[in-house]
MDAnalysis code that builds the backbone (N, CA, C; Angstrom):
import MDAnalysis as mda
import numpy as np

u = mda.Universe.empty(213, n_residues=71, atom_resindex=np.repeat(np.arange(71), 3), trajectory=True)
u.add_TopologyAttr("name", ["N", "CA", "C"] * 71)
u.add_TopologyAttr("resid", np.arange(1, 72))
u.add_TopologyAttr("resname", ["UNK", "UNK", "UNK", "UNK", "UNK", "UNK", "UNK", "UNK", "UNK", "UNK", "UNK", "UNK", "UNK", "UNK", "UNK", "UNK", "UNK", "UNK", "UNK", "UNK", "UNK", "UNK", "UNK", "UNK", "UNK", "UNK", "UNK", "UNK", "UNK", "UNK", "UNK", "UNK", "UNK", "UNK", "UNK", "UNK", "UNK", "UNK", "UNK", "UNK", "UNK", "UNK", "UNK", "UNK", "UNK", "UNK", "UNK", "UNK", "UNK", "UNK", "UNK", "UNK", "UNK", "UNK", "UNK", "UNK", "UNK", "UNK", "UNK", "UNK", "UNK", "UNK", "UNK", "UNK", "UNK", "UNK", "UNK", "UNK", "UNK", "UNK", "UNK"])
u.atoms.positions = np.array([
    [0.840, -1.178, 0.000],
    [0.000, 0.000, 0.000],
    [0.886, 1.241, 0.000],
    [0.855, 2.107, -0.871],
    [1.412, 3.466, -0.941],
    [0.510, 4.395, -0.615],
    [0.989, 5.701, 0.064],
    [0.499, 6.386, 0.929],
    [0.622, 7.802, 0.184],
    [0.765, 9.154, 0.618],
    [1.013, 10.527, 0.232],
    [0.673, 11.157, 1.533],
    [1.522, 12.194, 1.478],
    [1.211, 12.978, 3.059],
    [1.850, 14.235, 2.534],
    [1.283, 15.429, 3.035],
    [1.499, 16.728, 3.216],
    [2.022, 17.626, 4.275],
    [2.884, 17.621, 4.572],
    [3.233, 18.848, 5.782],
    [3.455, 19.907, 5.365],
    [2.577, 20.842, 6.035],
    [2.768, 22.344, 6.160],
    [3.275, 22.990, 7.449],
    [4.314, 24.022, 7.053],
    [4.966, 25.049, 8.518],
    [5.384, 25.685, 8.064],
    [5.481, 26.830, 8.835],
    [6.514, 28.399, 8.791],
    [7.600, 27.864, 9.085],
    [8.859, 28.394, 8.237],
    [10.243, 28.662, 8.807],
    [10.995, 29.549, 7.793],
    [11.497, 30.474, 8.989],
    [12.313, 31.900, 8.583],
    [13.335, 31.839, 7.532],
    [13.876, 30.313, 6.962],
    [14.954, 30.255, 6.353],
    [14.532, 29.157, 5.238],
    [13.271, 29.249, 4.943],
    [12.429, 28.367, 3.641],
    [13.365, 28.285, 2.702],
    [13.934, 28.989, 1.943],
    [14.704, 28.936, 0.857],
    [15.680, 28.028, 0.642],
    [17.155, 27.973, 2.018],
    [18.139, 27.538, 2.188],
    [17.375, 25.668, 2.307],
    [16.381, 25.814, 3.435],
    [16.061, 24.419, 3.513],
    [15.479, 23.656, 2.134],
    [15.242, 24.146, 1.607],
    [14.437, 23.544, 0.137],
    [15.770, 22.877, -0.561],
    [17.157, 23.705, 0.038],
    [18.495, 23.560, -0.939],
    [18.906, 22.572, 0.177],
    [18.775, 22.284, 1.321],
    [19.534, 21.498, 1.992],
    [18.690, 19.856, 1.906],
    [17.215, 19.816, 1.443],
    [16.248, 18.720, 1.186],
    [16.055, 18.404, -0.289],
    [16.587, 19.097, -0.963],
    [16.124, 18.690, -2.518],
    [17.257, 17.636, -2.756],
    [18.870, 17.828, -2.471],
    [19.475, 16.634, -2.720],
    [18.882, 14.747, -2.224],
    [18.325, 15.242, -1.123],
    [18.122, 13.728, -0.588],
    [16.888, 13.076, -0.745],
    [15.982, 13.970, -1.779],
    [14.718, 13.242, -1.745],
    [14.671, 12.073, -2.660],
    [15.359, 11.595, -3.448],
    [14.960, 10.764, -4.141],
    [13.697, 10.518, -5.479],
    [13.035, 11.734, -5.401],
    [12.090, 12.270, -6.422],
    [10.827, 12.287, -6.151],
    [10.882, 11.537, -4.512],
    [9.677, 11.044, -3.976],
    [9.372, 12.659, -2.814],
    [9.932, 13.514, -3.161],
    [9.663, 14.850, -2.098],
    [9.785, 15.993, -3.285],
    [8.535, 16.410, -3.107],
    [8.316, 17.997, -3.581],
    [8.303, 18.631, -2.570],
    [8.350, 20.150, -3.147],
    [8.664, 21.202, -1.838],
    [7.938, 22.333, -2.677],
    [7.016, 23.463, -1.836],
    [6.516, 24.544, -2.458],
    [7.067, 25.773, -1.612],
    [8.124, 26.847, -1.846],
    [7.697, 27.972, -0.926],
    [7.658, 29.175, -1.209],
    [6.702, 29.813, -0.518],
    [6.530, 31.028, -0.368],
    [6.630, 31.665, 0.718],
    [7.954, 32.900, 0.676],
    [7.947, 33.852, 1.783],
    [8.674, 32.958, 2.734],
    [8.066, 32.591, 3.870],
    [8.453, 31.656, 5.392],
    [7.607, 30.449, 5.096],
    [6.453, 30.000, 4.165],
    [5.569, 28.855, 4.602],
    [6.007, 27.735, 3.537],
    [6.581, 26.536, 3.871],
    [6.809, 25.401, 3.408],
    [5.461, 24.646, 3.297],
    [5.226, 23.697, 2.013],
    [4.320, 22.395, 2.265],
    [5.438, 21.998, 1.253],
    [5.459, 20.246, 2.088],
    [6.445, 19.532, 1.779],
    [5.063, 18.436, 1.266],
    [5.620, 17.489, 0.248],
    [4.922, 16.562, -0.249],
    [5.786, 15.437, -0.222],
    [5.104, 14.131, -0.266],
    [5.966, 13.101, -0.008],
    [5.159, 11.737, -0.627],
    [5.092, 11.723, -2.032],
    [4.412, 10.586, -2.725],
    [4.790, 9.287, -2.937],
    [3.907, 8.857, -3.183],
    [4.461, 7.197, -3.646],
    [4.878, 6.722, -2.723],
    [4.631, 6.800, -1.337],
    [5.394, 6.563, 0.029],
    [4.946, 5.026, 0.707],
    [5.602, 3.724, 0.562],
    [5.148, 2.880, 1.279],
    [4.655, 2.768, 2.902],
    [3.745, 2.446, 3.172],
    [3.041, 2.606, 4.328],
    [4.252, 2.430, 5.485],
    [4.969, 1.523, 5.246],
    [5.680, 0.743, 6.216],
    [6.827, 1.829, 6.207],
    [7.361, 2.755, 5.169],
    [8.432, 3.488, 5.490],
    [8.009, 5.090, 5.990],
    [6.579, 5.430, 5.844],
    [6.265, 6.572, 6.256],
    [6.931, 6.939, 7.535],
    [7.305, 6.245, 8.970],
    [7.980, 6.884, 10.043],
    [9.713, 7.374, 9.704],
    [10.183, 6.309, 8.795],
    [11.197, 6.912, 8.469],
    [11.627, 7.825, 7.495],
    [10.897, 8.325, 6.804],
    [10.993, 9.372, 5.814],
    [10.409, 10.354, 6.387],
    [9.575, 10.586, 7.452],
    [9.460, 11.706, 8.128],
    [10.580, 12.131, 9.370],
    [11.108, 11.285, 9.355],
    [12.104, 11.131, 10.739],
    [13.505, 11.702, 9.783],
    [13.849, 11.430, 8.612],
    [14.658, 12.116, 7.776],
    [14.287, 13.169, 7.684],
    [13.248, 13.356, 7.445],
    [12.850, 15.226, 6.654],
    [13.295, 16.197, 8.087],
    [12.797, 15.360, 9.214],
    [12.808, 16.342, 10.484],
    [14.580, 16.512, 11.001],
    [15.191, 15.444, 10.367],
    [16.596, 15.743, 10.671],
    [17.493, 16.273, 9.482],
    [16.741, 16.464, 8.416],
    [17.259, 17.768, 6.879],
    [16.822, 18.730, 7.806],
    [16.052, 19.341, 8.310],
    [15.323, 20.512, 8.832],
    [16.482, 20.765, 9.737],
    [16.870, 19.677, 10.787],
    [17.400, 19.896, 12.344],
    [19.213, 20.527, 11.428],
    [18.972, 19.903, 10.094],
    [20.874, 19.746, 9.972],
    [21.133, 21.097, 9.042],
    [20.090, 21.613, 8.752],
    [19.433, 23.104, 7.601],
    [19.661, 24.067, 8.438],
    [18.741, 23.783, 9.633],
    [19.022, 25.140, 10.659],
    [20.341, 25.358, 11.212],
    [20.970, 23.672, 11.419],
    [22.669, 23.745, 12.109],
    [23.060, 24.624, 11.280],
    [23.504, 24.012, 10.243],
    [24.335, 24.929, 9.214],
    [24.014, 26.592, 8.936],
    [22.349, 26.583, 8.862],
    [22.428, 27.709, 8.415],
    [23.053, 28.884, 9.805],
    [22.886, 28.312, 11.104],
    [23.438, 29.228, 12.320],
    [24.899, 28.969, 12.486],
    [25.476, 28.398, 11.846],
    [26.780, 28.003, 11.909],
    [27.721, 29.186, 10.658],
    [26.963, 30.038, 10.138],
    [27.559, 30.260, 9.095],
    [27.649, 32.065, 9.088],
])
């Protein structure tokens, strides 16, 4: 069974993160942004891997913000 899921959020540095998540998606992650508001898309997603492909996206995010305060 394949799945699709949508997350939407504000973050101040939308741009940089779109550049720090577009390498690792695999083709299976779109990204829309405008301004501060992200919706991330995530298709074709097997049921069974949905915790770990969200558990990646949240640590592109955690490793987006490192860098981007690191710099």
């Amino acid at each position: 069974m394949n799945v699709s899921v949508e997350i939407e959020f504000d973050e101040p540095n939308a741009a940089y993160l779109e550049k720090v998540i577009s390498p690792d998606n695999g083709n299976l992650i779109s990204m829309d942004v405008s301004g501060n508001h992200v919706i991330v898309r995530i298709s074709e997603l097997k049921l069974s891997s949905l915790y770990n492909v969200i558990d990646d996206l949240i640590r592109d995010i955690e490793v987006g913000k490192k860098v981007e305060s690191d710099l």
